[in-house]
N, CA and C atoms as an extended XYZ file, in Angstrom:
126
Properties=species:S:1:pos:R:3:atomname:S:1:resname:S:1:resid:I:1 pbc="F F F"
N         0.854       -1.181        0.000 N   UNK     1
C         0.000        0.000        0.000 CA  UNK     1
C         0.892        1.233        0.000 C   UNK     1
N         0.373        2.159       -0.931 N   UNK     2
C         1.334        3.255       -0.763 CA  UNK     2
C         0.194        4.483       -0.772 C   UNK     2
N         0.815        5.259        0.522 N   UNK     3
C        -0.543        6.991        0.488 CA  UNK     3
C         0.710        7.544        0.165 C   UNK     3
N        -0.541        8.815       -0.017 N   UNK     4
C         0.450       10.046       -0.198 CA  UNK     4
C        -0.804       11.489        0.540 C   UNK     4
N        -0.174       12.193        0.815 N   UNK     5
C        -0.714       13.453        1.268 CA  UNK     5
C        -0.412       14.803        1.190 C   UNK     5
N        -1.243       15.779        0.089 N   UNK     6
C        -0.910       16.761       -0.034 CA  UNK     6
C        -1.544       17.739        0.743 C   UNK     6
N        -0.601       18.580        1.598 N   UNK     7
C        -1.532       19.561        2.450 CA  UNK     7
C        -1.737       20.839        1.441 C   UNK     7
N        -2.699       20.760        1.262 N   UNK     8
C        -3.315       22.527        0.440 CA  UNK     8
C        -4.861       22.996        1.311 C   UNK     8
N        -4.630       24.455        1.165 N   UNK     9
C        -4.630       25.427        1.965 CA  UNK     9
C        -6.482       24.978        1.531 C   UNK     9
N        -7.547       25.043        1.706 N   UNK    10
C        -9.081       24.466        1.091 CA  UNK    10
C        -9.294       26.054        0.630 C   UNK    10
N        -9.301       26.411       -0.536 N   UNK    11
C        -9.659       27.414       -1.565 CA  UNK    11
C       -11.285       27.967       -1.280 C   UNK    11
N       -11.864       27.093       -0.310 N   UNK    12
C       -13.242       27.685        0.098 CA  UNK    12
C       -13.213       28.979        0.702 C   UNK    12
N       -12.313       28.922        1.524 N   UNK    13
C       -12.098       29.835        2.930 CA  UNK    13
C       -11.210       31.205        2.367 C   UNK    13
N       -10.784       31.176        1.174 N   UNK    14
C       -10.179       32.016        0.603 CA  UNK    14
C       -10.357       33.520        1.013 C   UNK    14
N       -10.073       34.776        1.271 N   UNK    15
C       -10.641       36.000        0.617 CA  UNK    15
C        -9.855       36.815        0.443 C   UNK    15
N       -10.738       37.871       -0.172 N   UNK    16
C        -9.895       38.920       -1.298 CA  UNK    16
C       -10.807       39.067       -2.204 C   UNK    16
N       -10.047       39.584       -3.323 N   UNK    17
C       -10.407       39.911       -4.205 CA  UNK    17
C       -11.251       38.888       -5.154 C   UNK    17
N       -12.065       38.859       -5.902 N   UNK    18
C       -12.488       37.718       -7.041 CA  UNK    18
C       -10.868       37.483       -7.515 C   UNK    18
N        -9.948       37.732       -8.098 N   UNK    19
C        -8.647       37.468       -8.522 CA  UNK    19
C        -8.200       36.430       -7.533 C   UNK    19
N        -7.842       37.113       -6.422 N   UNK    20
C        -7.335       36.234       -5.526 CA  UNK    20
C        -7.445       35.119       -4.941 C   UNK    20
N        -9.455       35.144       -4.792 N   UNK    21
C        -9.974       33.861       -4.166 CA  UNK    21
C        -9.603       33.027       -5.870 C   UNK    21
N        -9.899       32.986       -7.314 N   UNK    22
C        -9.475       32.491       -7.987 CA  UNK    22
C        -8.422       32.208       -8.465 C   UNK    22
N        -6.784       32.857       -7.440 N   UNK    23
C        -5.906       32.022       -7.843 CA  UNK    23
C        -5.619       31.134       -7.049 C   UNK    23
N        -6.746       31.053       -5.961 N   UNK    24
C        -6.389       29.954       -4.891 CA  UNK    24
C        -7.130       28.591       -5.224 C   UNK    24
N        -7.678       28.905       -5.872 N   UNK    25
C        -8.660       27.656       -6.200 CA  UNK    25
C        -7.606       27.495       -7.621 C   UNK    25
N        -6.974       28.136       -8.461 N   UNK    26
C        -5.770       27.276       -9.435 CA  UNK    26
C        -4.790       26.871       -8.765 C   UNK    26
N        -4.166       27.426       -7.625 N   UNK    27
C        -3.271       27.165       -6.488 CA  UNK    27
C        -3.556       25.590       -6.344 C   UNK    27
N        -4.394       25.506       -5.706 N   UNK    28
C        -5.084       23.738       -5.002 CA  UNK    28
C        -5.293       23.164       -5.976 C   UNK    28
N        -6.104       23.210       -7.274 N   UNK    29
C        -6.022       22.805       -8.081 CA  UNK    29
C        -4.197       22.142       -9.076 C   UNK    29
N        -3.660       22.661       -8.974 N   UNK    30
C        -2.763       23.013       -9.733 CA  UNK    30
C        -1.927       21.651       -9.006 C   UNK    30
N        -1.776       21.883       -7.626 N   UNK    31
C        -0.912       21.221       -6.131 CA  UNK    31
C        -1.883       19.839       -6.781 C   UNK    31
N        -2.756       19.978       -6.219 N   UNK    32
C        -3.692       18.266       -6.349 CA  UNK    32
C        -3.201       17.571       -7.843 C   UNK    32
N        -3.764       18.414       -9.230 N   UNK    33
C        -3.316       17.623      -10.601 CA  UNK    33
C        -1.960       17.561      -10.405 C   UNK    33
N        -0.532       18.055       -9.998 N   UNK    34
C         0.292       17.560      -10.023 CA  UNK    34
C         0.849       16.954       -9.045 C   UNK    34
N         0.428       16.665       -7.715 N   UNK    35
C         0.823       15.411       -7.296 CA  UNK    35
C         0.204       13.998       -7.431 C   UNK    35
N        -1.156       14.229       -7.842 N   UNK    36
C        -1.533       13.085       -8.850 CA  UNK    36
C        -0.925       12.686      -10.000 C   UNK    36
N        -0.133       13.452      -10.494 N   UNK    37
C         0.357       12.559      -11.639 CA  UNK    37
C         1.478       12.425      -11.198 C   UNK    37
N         2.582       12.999      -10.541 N   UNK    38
C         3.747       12.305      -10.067 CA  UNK    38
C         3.419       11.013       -9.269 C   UNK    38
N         2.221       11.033       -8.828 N   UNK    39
C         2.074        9.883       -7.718 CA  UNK    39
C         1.590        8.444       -8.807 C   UNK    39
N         0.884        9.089      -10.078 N   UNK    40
C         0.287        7.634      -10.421 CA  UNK    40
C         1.603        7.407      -11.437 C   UNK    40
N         2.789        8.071      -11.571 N   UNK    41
C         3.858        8.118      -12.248 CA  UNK    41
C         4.634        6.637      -11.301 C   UNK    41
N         4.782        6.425      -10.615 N   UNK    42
C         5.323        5.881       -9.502 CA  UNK    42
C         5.310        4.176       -9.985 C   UNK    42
């Protein structure tokens, strides 16, 4: 069995600007698709 765990910040709770709360949600986004693919790389 192998985990893995990425801590990212939950893009819900965000605030600011519309800009900002949306680069946090590409932020987490971004963190999650690429440690999914390094991980299913494995």
């Amino acid at each position: 069995v192998v985990r893995t765990h990425w801590g990212v910040d939950d893009p819900a709770k965000a605030t600011g600007t519309e800009e900002e709360i949306n680069a946090a949600f590409t932020h987490a986004y971004r963190t999650l698709r690429e440690g999914t693919e390094t991980f299913l790389g494995l």
